[in-house]
Every structure is written in C-alpha cells, then in structure tokens.
C-alpha positions as CSV (number, residue, x, y, z in Angstrom):
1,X,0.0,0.0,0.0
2,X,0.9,3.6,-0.8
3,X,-0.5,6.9,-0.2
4,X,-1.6,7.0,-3.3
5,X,-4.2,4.0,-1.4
6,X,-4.5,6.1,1.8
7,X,-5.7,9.5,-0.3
8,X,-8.3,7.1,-2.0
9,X,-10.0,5.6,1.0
10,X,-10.2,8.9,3.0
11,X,-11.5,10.7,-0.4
12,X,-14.1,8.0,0.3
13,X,-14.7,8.4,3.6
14,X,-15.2,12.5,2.9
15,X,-17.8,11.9,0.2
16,X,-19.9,9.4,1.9
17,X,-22.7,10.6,4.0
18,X,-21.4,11.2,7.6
19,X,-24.8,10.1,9.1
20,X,-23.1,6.3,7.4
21,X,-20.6,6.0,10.4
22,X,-22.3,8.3,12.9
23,X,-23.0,5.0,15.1
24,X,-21.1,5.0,18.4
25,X,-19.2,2.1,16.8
26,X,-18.1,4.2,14.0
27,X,-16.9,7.2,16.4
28,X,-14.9,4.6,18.0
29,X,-13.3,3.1,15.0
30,X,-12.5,6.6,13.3
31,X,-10.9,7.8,16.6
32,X,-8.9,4.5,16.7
33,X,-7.7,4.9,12.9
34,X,-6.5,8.8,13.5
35,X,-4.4,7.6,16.4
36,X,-3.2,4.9,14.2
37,X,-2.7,7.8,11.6
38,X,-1.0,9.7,13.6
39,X,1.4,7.7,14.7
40,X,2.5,6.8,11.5
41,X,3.2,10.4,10.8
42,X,5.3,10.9,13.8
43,X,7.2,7.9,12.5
44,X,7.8,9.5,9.2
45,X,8.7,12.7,10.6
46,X,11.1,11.4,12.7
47,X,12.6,9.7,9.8
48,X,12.3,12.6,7.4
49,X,14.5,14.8,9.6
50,X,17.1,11.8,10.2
51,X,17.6,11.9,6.3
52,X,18.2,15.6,6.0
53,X,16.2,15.5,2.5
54,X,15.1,19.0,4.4
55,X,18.2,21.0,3.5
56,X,17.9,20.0,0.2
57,X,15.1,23.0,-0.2
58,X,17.2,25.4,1.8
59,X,15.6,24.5,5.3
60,X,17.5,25.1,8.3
61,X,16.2,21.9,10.0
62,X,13.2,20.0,9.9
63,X,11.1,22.3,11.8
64,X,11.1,25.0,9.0
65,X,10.3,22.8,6.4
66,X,7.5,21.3,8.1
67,X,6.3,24.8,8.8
68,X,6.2,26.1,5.6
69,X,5.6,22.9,3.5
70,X,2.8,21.6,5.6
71,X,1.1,24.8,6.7
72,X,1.7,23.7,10.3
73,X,2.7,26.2,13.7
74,X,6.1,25.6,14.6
75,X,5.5,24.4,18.1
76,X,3.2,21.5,16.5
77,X,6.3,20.4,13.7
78,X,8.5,20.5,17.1
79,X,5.8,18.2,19.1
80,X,5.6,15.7,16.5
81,X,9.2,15.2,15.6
82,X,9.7,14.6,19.5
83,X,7.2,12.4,19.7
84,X,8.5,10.4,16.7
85,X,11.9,10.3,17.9
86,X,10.7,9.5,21.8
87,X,8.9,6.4,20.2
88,X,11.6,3.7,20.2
89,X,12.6,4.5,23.7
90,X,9.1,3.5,24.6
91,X,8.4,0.4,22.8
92,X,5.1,-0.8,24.3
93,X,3.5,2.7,24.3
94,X,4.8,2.9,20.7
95,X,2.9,-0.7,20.2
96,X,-0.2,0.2,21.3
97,X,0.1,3.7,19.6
98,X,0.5,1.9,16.6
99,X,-2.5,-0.4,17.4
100,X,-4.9,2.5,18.2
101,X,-4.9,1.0,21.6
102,X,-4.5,4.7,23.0
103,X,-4.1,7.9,21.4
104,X,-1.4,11.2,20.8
105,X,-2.6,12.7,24.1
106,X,-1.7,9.6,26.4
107,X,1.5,9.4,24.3
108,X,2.8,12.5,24.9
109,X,2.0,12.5,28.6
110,X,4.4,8.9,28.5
111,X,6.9,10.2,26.7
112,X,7.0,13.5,29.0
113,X,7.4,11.2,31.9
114,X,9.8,9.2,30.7
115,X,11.6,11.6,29.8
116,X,11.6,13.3,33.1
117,X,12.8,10.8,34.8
118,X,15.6,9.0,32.7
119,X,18.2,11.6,34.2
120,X,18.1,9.8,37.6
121,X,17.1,6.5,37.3
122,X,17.5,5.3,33.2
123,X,15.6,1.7,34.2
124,X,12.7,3.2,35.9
125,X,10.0,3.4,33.3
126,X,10.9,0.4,31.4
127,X,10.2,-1.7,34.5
128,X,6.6,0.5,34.8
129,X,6.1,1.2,31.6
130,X,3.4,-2.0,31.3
131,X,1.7,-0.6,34.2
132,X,1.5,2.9,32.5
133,X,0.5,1.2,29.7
134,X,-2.4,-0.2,31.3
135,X,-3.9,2.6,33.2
136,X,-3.8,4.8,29.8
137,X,-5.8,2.4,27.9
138,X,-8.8,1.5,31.0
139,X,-9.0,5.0,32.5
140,X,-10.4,8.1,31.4
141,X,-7.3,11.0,30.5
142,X,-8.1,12.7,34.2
143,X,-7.2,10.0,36.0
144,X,-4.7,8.8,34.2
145,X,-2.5,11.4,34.1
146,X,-2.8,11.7,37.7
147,X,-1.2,8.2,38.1
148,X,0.9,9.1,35.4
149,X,1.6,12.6,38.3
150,X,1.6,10.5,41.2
151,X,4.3,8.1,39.2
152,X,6.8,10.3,38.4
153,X,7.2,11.9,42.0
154,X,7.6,8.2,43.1
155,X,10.3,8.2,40.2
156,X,12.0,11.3,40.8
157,X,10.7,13.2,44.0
158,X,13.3,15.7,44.1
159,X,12.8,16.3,40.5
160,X,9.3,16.1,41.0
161,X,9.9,19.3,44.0
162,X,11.8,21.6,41.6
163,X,9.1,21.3,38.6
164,X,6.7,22.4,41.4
165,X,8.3,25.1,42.5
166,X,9.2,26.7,38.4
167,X,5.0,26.0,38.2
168,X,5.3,28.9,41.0
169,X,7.7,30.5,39.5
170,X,5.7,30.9,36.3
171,X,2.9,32.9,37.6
172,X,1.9,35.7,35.7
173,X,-1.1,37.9,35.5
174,X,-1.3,41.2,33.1
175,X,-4.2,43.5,32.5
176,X,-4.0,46.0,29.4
177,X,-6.9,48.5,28.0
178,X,-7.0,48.5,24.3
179,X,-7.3,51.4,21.7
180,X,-11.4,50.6,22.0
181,X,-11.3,51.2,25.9
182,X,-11.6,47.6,26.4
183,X,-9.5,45.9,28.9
184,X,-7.9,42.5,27.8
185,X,-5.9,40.2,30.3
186,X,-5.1,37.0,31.0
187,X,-3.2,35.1,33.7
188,X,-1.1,32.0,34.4
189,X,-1.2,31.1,38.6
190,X,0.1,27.8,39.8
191,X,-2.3,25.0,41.6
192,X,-2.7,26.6,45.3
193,X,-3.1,30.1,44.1
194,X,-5.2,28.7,41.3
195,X,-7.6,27.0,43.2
196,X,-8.2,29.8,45.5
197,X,-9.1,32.5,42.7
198,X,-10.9,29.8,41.1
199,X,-13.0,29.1,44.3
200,X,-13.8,32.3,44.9
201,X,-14.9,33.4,41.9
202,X,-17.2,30.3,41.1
203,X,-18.4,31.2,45.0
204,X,-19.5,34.7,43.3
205,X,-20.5,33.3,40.2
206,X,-22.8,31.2,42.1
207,X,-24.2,34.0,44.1
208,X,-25.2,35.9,41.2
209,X,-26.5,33.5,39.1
210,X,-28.8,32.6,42.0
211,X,-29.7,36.6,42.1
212,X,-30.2,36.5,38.4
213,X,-32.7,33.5,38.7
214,X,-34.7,35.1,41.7
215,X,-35.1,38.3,39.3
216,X,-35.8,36.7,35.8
217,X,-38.5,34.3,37.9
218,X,-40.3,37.8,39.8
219,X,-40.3,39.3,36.2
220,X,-41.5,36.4,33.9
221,X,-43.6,35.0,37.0
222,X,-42.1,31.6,36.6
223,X,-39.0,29.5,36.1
224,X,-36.8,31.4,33.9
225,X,-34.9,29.8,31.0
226,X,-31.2,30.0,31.0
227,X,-30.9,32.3,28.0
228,X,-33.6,34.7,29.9
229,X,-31.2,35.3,32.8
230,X,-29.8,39.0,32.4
231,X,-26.6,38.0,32.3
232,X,-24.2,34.8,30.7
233,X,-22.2,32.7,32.4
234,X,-19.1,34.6,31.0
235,X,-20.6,37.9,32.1
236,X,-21.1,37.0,35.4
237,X,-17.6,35.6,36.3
238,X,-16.2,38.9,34.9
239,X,-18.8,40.6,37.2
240,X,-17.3,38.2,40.2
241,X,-13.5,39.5,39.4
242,X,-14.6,43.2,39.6
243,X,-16.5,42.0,42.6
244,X,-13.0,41.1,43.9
245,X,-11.5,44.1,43.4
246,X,-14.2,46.3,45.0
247,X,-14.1,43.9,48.1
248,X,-10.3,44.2,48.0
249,X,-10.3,47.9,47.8
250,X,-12.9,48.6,50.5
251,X,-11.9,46.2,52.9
252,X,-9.5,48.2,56.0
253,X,-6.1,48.1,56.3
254,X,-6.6,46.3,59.8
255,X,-9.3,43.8,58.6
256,X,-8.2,40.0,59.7
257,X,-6.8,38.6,56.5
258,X,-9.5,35.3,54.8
259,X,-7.5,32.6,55.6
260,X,-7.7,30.4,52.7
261,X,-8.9,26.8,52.6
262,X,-7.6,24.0,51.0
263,X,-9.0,20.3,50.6
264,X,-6.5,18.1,50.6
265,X,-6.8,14.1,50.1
266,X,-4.2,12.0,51.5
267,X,-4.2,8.3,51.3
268,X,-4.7,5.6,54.1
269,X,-2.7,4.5,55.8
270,X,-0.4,6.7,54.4
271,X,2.7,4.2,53.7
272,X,0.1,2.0,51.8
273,X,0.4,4.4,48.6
274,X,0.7,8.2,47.3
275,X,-2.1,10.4,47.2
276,X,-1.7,14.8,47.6
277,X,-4.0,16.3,45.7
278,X,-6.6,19.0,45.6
279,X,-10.2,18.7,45.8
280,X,-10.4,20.3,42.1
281,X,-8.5,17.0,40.9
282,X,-5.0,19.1,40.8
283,X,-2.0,16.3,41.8
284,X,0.6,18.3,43.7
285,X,4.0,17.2,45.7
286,X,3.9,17.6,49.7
287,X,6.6,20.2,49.1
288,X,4.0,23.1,47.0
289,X,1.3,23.0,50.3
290,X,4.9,24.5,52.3
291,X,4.8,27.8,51.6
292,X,1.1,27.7,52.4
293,X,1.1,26.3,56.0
294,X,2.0,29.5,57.6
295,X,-1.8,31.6,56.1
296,X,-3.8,28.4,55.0
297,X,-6.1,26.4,56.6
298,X,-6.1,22.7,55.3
299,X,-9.0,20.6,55.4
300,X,-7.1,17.0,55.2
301,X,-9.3,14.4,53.8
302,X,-7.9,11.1,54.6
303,X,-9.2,7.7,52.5
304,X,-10.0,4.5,54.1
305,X,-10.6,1.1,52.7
306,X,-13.7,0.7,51.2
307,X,-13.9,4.5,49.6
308,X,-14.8,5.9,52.8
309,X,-13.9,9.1,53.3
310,X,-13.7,9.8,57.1
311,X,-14.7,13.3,57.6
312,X,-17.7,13.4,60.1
313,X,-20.7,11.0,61.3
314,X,-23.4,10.7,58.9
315,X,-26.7,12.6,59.2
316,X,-30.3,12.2,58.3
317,X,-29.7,14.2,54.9
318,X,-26.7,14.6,52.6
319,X,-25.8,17.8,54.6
320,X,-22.8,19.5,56.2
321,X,-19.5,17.3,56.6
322,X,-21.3,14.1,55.1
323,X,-22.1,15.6,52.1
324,X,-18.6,17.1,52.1
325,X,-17.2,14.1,52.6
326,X,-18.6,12.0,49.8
327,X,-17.3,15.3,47.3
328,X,-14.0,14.9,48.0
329,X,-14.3,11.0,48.1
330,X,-16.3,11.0,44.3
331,X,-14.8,14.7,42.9
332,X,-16.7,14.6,40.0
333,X,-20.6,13.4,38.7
334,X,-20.6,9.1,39.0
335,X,-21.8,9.2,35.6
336,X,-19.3,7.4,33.3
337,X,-19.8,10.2,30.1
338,X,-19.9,13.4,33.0
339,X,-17.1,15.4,34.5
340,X,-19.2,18.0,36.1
341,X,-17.2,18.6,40.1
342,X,-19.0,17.3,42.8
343,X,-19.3,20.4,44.3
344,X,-22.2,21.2,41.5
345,X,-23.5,17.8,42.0
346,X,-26.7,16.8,44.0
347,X,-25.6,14.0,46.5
348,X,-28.6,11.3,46.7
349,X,-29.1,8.3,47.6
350,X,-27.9,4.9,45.6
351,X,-31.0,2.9,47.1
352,X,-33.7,5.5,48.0
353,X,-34.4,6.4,51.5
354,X,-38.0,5.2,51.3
355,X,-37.1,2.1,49.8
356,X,-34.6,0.7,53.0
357,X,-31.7,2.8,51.6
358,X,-29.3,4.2,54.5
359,X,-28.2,7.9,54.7
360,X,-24.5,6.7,54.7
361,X,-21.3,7.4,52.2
362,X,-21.4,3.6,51.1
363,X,-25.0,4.5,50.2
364,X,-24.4,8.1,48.6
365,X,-23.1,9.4,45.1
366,X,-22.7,12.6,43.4
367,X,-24.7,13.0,40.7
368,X,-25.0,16.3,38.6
369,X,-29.0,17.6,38.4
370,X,-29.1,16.3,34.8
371,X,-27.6,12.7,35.1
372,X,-30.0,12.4,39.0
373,X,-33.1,13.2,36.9
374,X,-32.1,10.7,33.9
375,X,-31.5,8.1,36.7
376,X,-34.7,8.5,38.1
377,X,-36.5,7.9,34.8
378,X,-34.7,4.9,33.6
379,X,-36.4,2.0,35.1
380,X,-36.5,0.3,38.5
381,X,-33.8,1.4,41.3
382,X,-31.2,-0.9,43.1
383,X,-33.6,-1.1,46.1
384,X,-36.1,-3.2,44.2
C-alpha cells in the first residue's frame, strides 16, 4: 500500500454521508484509525528529519520545512518530531500507539514522563512502563494522568519538587486596556493560588446566578430559562473579578486577612500508597502545600478502605460534613460520560431512603441535576 491508497480511502470516507458512520461504533473506529494515523506520521517525521532530505530545499532543519511545506505552527512540527523520535525508547507505548490501543494525548504525557525521569534513574520506566500502559488504555485521561503525576514523583521526588516550585515561578497575570477602551488580560497562577481564585470566583459566580434567577422568575412570574437570565455565564464571572477588586479595595487596612482553605486528600494508611491532591482534581507534591502552611487552613481528607472518606458522622440528609465528605471522596458526577465537580452535583441516595436505603457514604453518590433526573426515569432502582 501507498499513499496513493490512503488518499483514495479517506477521499471516500469525505464523500460518503457522515450520518453512514455516525454509530457510536463508527466514532470509536475513526478515533482508533486517527491515532493509528498519527502515529504513523510521527514515525515519518522522525525519519524525514534523520535523512536531511530538508536542507535540500534550503531548510535550516526539519522544523522550517514542516512549517512552511505543511502549513503547520512551529510548536506542532516540534511536538511531532519529539514524539516520533521519543517512540523507540518506549516500545510498548509505541505498540499500542500503533495499534490505536491509545491515542497522541496519552502518548505525549508517557513520553513526557519518561523523559523526566531517565536523568536519575534510566531503568525506571521500562520496569513500569506496562503498568503505565495499562492505566492509559482502562482509565479516562483525568485519572490517568494523575497516576501518570503520582508516578513520576515516586520516580523522581526531588525532580518532581523543583518542577513544582518553576510552576510557582511561572505565575503571571497582566491586564491592558485597548485602543477601544476595552481591557484584555489573561493570567497563568500555579495550583494553590489557582484553586483559590478559582474558588472564589465560582463562590461569586454562584451568588449571582442565584440573584439572576430570583429576578428573571419575579419578572417572567415563573422559572426562567437560561438564555432569559440577564446576564451569561461569561458575564457573570467577569462581574465576580470586579466584585473582587471592589471587596479588595474597601476592605480596611486592619481587617483580619481570609484565611484560605484548601482540601487536601491523602491516602490511608499513608505508607500503603501516594495520594496529595486538591479537591479540584490538581496532583501536587507535599513540598508546593509549604509555603502555604504558615496563612492556609487545610481541610485534610484522609481515605480508608472501602472509599470511605472519614470526615464526620453521617446525618439524616446529605448535609454539612457528610455531604462534604462524599465530594471529596467522588470529585466529580458518577456518571461514566460526565465530568461536572462534585461540588455542583446533587448527593442522593444509591438505594432510595424510602425504599430501605441508608443515609451513609457507602449509600451516597454525586450525581449532577441532569444525570440524577435521567436516573430517576430509567427504570427500576437498586432497592427493588
């Protein structure tokens, strides 16, 4: 077969009706065959930039000719031909890549960490790497790059320390008004201080949206749809960051300082495994939550065997520290196809209350309002 082949089948593909491999088994089978694709074109890459036909054209490397023969940024021409040179030195991964077993995104986390952590110990992912292997093909790309995290500060922890501490070092944050009057900005904060802006300003976010409901509902006289609220999503969290500032600006020099909170799950018992992370899903070393113990309170989560999370004693309703408990435990909807944080989530019952069901963790999920309602209408319940 040559590409001569490949430009027939896919000028097939793009002329048939895309409703003729819509089907979820379809999906599945055109994701596999781009992986496989893509693969193949690191490969080549690779290979192309070993020859040096490049220079032939005048190209400095094999960067610029990718650039300006293929029409591609630089920064993707640099990505692939690292990930086609990477790919020997990771055999398996390159195996499975080749298969469509798992695609360019778990690749280039692998190849990242081995990378990483060849410097100190050159043996360390090829006795792993099968184990890598395997969590990037069963889990979802969340949770495995956190084991993929959680690996390489095994791997490396003093490596693992210094990255850490240059994410720190990279924060950055600028505001500037253009010639309309407009101001643009943008900002680049590290996991801690991340979390806490984020928190706050989905906190505010929250509080306005609920404002926006109560006044759409008094105006319309019922239950508002989304697009009636006065203000979008978008809006409101630029609202909440000049909310911020206003705060900030009238608060008094001698007001106590917030003392902000972090959620931090640890495992049990702690020599049994690795687990420092925040509540938002964020894997961090021990050594980032330093700087922080001196102004932060830490709400340390601790799991036990059996995903119980013990926080508190359970109550008659998912309330208080039981329902904070099972956030932290689940951090995100149950729902297999859902990502939407716990904290959004409604926490109900697995076998209903009224049907036997205890108001305990081992009886509780997070559930987000959409996927609770679509439970409740697809047939019978665990409880019979």
């Amino acid at each position: 077969m040559d590409i001569g082949d490949l430009d027939e089948v896919l000028a097939s593909l793009a002329g048939a009706d895309p409703f003729s491999f819509g089907d979820p088994e379809s999906v599945i089978a055109l994701e596999r065959a781009l992986g496989v694709l893509t693969c193949i074109t690191s490969k080549a890459v690779a290979s192309f930039d070993a020859s040096k036909e490049w220079a032939v054209d005048g190209a400095q490397n094999a960067t610029a000719w990718l650039s300006t023969r293929c029409h591609l940024p630089a920064a993707e021409a640099r990505r692939q031909l690292r990930r086609g040179r990477a790919l020997p030195s990771v055999p398996l991964c390159a195996e499975a890549f080749s298969n469509g077993e798992i695609g360019v995104a778990q690749v280039d986390v692998l190849v990242k960490a081995a990378h990483a952590v060849w410097r100190v110990d050159d043996e360390a992912f090829s006795r792993d790497e099968a184990i890598l292997l395997g969590a990037a093909k069963e889990l979802k790309f969340g949770p495995f790059s956190a084991v993929v995290a959680y690996w390489s500060q095994l791997a490396d922890p003093d490596g693992a320390e210094a990255s850490e501490m240059e994410k720190r070092a990279r924060r950055d944050a600028f505001l500037s008004q253009s010639v309309s009057g407009m101001w643009l900005g943008q900002m680049t904060l590290d996991p801690v201080s991340g979390e806490i802006v984020s928190r706050e300003l989905i906190r505010l976010e929250a509080e306005m949206f609920e404002a926006d409901w109560a006044e759409a509902k008094a105006t319309l006289g019922r239950d508002p749809k989304i697009d009636e609220l006065g203000r979008t999503s978008p809006q409101r969290r630029a609202d909440a960051l000049v909310e911020m500032a206003t705060r900030s600006k009238s608060t008094p020099a001698d007001a106590r300082r917030p003392e902000p909170l972090f959620s931090v799950l640890v495992d049990f018992p702690t020599l049994s495994g690795r687990v420092c992370e925040l509540a938002s899903g964020g894997v961090l070393t021990p050594g980032t939550l330093v700087p922080w113990l001196d102004e932060a309170w830490f709400e340390r989560i601790v799991f036990a065997p059996g995903r119980r999370v013990e926080c508190s004693v359970t109550s008659r309703f998912f309330t208080g520290a039981t329902r904070r408990a099972i956030e932290l435990r689940d951090q995100a909807c149950c729902h297999e196809f859902c990502e939407v944080r716990a904290e959004r989530c409604e926490i109900d019952h697995i076998i209903p209350y009224a049907k036997g069901g205890l108001t305990e963790q081992g009886n509780a999920q997070a559930l987000c309002g959409f996927h609770n309602r679509l439970r409740n209408h697809q047939g019978p319940d665990p409880g019979g």
